[in-house]
N, C-alpha and C positions, 0 to 999 in steps of 0.2 A: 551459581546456586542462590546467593540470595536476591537476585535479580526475580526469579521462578517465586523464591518462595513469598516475594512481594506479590506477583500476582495472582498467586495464588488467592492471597488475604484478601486482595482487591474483588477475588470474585467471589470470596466468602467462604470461602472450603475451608473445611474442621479439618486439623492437622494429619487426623487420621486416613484422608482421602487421600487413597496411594497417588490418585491418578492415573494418566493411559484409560481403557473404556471400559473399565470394572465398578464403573456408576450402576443405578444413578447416584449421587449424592444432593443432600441440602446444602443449596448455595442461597447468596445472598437477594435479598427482598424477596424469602419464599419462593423461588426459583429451582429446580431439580435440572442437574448435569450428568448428561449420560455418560459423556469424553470429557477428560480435559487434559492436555498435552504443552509442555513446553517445549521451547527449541533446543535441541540438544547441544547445538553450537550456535557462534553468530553466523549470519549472512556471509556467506562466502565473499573473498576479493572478486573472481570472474563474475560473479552476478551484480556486485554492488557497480562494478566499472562498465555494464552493461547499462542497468539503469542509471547512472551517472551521465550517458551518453542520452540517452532515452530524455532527460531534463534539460542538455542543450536543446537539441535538435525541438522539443516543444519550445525551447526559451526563443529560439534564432525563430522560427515559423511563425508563431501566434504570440510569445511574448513583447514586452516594449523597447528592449533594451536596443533593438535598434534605431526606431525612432528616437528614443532620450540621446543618443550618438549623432544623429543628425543633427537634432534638436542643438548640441554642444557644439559641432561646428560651424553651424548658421550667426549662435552669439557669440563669435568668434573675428565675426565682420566689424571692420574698420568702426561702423558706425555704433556696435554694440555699447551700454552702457555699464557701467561696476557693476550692480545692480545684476542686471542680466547676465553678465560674466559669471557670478558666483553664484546666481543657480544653475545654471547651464552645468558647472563645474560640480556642484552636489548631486545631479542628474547622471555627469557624468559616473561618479562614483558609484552611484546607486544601481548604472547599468554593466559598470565592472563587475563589481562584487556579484552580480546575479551570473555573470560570466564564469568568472572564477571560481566559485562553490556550487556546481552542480550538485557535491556530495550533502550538502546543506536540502535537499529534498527526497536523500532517501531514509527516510522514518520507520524500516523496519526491516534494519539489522539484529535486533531481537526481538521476541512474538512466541504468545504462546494460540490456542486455538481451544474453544470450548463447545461441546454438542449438545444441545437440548432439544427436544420432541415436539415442542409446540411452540407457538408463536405467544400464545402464554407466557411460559416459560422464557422466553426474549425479553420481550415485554418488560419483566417484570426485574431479571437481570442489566436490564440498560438504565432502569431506573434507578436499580443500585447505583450502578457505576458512576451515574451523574449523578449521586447525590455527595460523591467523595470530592474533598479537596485535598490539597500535597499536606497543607499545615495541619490540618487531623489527623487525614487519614497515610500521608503519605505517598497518595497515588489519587489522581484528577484526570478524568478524561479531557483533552484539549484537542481530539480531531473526530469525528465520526463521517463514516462513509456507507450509507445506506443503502447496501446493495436491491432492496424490497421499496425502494421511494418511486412514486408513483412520476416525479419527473423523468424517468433512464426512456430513451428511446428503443423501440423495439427493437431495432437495428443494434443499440448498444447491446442489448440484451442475446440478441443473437451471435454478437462475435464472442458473446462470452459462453454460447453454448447453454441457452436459459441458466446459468448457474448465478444463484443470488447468495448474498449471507451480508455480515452484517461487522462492521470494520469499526474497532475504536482504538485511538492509542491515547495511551497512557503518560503521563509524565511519572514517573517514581521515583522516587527518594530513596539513594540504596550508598549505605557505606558512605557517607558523604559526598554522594554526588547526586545531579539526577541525569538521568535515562530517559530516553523515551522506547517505549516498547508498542509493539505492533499484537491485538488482542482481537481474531478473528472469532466472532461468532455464529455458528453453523445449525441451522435445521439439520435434524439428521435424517429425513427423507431427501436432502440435496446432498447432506455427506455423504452418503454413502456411493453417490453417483461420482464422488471426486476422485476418488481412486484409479478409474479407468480415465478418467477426463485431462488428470494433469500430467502425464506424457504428451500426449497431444499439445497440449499448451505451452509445453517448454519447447515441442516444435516448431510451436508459430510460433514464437518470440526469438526463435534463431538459436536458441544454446544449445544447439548440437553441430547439425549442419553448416558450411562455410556460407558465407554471407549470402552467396549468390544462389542459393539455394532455398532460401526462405522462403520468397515471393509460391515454393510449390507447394506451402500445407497454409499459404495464404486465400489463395485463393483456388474456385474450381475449375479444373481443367477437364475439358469433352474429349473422352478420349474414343477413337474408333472401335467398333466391337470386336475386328481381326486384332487390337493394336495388344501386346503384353504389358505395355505401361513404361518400357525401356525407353522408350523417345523421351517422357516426363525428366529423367534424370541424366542424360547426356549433357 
């Protein structure tokens, strides 16, 4: 609860904003919120140990940590010097520990989710949000993920099913600790398309079907116009 009613503050909502989508309300830097929802629980174990997995398998692929591993057995040779030895060996370390805390990259085991009408209204709440730091305000944006940035590749934009929004988290200061929490920001002409879209999406990502099944809501299969579709799932 008082994690919620931190972000609440951070987005500027007068105490009396029940919340859920009985907006709009005035939010911060002049900004009007039609939804604003928090999570009702944290991040499930089976999802976090999904994405946990999801942070290897990028780590082992496209990360460095196994080169820095090579890197540590090469200055390991006869002729290596101290010097070399002990970075090698900080190197080492550094490709451990990326090993070992997968859980260290998933940043939104709590999250709440806010809907505004116009890109205005974006706008004008992100410029809030960065304008907070922990030591004022309690609550500092430290990550943004621009779903509307003109860098995404079409292609990215298509596995996502054109669905854009607009990704910040927060550091918060709650009870003596801090939190990081996950605060999606939503056009509500794309929210409202999210409803039907995120079943579908928990089927590509596997959380239903057994492993070997994925690869079928991954990708499209030609199926014959006699065929009923029974062969797909054999």
């Amino acid at each position: 609860r008082s994690l919620a009613e931190r972000l609440r503050g951070a987005v500027g909502l007068a105490d009396n904003a029940a919340g859920g989508d009985g907006g709009p309300w005035q939010a911060g830097g002049g900004s009007k919120v039609t939804l604003f929802r928090t999570r009702a629980e944290a991040k499930g174990l089976p999802r976090i140990l999904e994405k946990m997995n999801e942070a290897l398998e990028e780590e082992v692929l496209a990360g460095r940590t196994q080169a820095l591993l090579k890197q540590q057995s090469a200055a390991h040779a006869p002729e290596a010097g101290a010097e070399e030895d002990l970075k090698a060996a900080a190197q080492r370390v550094s490709a451990v520990r990326e090993l070992l805390t997968p859980a260290c990259y998933i940043v939104d085991v709590n999250g709440a989710e806010v809907v505004v009408d116009s890109f205005a209204d974006m706008s004008a709440l992100y410029k809030h949000l960065m304008s907070q730091s922990l030591q004022k305000d309690r609550s500092q944006v430290v990550r943004i993920k621009n779903g509307f940035s003109g860098q995404i590749s079409a292609a990215e934009a298509a596995s996502k099913g054109g669905y854009r929004d607009l990704k910040l988290w927060l550091m918060c200061a709650v009870d003596g600790v801090r939190l990081v929490a996950e605060l999606q920001v939503h056009l509500r002409c794309f929210h409202e398309l999210k409803r039907v879209m995120h079943l579908p999406y928990e089927c590509s990502r596997g959380s239903f079907d057994h492993a070997h099944l994925v690869g079928l809501w991954r990708h499209e299969q030609p199926l014959d116009s006699r065929c009923c579709g029974g062969c797909c799932i054999s």
